[in-house]
ROFI-339495 format. One record per residue: residue in three letters; chain; residue number from 1; x, y, z of N, C-alpha, C in turn. Coordinates in Angstrom, 1 decimal. Example, Ala and Ser with C-alpha at 12.3 -4.5 7.8 and 13.67 -1.06 7.14 Angstrom:
2
 rest kette  nr    n.u    n.v    n.w   ca.u   ca.v   ca.w    c.u    c.v    c.w
  Ala     A   1   13.2   -5.7    7.8   12.3   -4.5    7.8   13.2   -3.3    7.8
  Ser     A   2   12.8   -2.2    7.1   13.7   -1.1    7.1   12.9    0.0    7.9
***
This chain:
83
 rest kette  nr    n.u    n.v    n.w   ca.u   ca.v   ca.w    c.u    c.v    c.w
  Unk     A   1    4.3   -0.6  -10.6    4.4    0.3   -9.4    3.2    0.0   -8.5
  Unk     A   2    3.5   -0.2   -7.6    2.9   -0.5   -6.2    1.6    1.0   -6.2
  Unk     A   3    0.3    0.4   -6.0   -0.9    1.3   -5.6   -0.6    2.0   -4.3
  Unk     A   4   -0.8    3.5   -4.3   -1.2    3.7   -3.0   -2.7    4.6   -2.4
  Unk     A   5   -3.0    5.1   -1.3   -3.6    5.8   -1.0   -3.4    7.2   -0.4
  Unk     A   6   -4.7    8.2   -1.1   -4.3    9.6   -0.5   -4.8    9.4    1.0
  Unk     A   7   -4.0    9.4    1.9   -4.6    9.9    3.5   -4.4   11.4    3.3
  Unk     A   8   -5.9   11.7    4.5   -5.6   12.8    5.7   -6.0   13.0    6.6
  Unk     A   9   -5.5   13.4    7.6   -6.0   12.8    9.0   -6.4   14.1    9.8
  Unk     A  10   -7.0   15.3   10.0   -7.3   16.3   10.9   -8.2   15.7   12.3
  Unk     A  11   -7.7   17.0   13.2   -8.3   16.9   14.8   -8.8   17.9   14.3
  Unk     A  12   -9.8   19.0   15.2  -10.5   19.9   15.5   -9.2   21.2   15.6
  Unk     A  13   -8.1   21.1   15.9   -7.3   22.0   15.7   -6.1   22.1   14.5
  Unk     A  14   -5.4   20.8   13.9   -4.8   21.3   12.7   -4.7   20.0   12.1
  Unk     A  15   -4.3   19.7   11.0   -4.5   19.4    9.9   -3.1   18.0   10.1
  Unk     A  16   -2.7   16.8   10.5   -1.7   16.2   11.0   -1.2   15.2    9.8
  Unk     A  17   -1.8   15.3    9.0   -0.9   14.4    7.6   -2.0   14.4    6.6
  Unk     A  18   -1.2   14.9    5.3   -1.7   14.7    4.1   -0.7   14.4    3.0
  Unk     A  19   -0.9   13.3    2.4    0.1   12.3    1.6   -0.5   11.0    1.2
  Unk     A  20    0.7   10.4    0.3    0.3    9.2   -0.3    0.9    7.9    1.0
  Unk     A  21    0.0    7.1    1.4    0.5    6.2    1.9    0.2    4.7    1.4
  Unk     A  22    0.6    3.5    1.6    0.5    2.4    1.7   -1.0    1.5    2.2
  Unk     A  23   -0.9    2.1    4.0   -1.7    1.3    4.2   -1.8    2.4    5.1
  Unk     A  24   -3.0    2.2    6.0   -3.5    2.7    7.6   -4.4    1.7    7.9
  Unk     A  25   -3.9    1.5    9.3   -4.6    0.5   10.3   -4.8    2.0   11.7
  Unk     A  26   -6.3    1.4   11.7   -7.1    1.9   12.6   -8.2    1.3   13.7
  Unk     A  27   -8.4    2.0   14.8   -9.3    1.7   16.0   -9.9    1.9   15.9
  Unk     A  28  -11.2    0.8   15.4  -12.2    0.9   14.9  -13.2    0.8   16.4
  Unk     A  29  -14.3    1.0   16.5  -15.1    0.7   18.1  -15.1   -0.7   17.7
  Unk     A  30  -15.2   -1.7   16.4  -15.4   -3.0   16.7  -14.7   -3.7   16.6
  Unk     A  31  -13.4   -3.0   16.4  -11.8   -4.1   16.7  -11.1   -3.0   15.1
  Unk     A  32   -9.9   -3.3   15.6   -9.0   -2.4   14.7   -8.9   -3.4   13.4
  Unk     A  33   -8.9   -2.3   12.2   -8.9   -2.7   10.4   -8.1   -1.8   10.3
  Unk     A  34   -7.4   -2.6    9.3   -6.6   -2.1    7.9   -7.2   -1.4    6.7
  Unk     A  35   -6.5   -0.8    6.0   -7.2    0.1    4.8   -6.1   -0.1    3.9
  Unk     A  36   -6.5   -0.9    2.5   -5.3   -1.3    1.6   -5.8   -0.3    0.3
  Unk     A  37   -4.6    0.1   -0.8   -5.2    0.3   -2.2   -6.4   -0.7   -2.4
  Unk     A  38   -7.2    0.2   -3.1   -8.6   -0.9   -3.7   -9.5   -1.2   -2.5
  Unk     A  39   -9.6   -0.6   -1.9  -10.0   -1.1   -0.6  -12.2   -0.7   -0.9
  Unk     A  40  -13.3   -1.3   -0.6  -14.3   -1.0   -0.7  -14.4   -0.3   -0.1
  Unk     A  41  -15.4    1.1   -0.2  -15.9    2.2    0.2  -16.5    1.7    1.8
  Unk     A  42  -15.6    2.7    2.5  -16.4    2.1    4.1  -16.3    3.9    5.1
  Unk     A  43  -17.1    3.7    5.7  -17.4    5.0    6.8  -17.4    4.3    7.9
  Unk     A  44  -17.0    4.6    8.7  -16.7    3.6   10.2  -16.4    4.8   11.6
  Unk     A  45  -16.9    5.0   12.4  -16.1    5.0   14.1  -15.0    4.5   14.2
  Unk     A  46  -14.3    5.5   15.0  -12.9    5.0   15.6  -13.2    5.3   16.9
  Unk     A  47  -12.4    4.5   17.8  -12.4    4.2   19.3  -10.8    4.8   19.8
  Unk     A  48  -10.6    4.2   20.4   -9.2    4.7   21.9   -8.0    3.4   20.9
  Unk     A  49   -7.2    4.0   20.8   -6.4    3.3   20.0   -4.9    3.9   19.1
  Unk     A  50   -4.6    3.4   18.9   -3.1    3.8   17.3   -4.0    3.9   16.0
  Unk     A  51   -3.9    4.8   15.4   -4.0    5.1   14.1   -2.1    5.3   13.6
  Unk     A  52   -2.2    3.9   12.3   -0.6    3.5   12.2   -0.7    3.5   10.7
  Unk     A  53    0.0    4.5    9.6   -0.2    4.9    8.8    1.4    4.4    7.9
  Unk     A  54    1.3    3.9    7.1    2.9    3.3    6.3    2.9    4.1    5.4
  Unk     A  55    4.2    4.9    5.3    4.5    5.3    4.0    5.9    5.2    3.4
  Unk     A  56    5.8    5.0    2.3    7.9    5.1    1.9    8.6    4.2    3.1
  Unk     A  57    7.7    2.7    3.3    8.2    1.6    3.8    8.7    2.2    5.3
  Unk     A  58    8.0    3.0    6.0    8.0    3.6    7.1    6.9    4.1    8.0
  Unk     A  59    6.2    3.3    8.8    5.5    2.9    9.8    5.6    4.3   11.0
  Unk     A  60    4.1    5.1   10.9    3.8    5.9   12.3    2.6    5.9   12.8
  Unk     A  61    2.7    6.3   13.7    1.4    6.3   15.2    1.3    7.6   15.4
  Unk     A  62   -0.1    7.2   15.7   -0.8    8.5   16.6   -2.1    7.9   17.4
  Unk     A  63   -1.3    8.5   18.7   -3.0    7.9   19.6   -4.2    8.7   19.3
  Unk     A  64   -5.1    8.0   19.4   -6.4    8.7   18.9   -7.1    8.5   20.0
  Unk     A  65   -8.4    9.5   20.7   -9.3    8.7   21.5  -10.7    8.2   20.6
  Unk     A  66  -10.8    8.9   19.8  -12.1    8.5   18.9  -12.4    9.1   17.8
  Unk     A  67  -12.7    9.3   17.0  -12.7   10.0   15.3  -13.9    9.2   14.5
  Unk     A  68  -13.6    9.4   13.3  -14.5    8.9   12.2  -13.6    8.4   11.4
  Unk     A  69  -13.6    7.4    9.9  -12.7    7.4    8.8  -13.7    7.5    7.9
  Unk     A  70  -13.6    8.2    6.4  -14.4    7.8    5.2  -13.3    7.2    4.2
  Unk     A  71  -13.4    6.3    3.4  -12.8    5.9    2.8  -13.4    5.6    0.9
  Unk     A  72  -13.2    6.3    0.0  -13.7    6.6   -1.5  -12.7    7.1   -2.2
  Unk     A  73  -12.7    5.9   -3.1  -12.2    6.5   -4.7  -10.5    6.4   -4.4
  Unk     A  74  -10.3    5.4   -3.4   -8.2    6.0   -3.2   -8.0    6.8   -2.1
  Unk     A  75   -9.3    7.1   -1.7   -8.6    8.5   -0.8   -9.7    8.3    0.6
  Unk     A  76   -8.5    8.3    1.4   -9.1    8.1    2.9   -8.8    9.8    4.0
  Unk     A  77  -10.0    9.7    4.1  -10.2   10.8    5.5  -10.3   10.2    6.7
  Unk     A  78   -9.8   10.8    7.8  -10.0   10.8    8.5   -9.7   11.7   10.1
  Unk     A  79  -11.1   12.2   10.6  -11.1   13.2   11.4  -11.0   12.5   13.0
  Unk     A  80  -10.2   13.0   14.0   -9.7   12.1   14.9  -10.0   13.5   16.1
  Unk     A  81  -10.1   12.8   17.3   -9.8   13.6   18.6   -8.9   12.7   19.4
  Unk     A  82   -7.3   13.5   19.6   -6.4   13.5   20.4   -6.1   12.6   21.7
  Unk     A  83   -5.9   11.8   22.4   -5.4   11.6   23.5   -4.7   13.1   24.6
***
């Protein structure tokens, strides 16, 4: 069975995905990364960009203008402000 990751992604007003996904690729300020199972613990800036989240072999977006991501233990956060 294929590894996944817990995402969850909140703005300042509600709460926009919490589940198991595959991958998320994000807008980092120093060029957009991917975030795999097993992935090493990283805290990073996000910039003006797609936050693109796979799950159940199905691919979504959300424009972001800037956020944070933490990433530990399987489980990725990430707090975003809107376009």
């Amino acid at each position: 069975m294929m590894k996944k990751l817990h995402l969850n992604i909140v703005s300042p007003e509600k709460e926009l995905f919490n589940g198991e996904v595959e991958s998320v690729t994000l807008p980092g300020t120093m060029g957009s990364f991917s975030i795999l199972p097993q992935h090493a613990p990283i805290v990073s800036s996000l910039g003006t960009g797609k936050l693109i989240y796979a799950t159940d072999g199905e691919e979504h977006e959300l424009d972001i203008q800037s956020g944070f991501v933490e990433m530990s233990n399987g489980r990725v956060a990430v707090c975003i402000e809107q376009q």
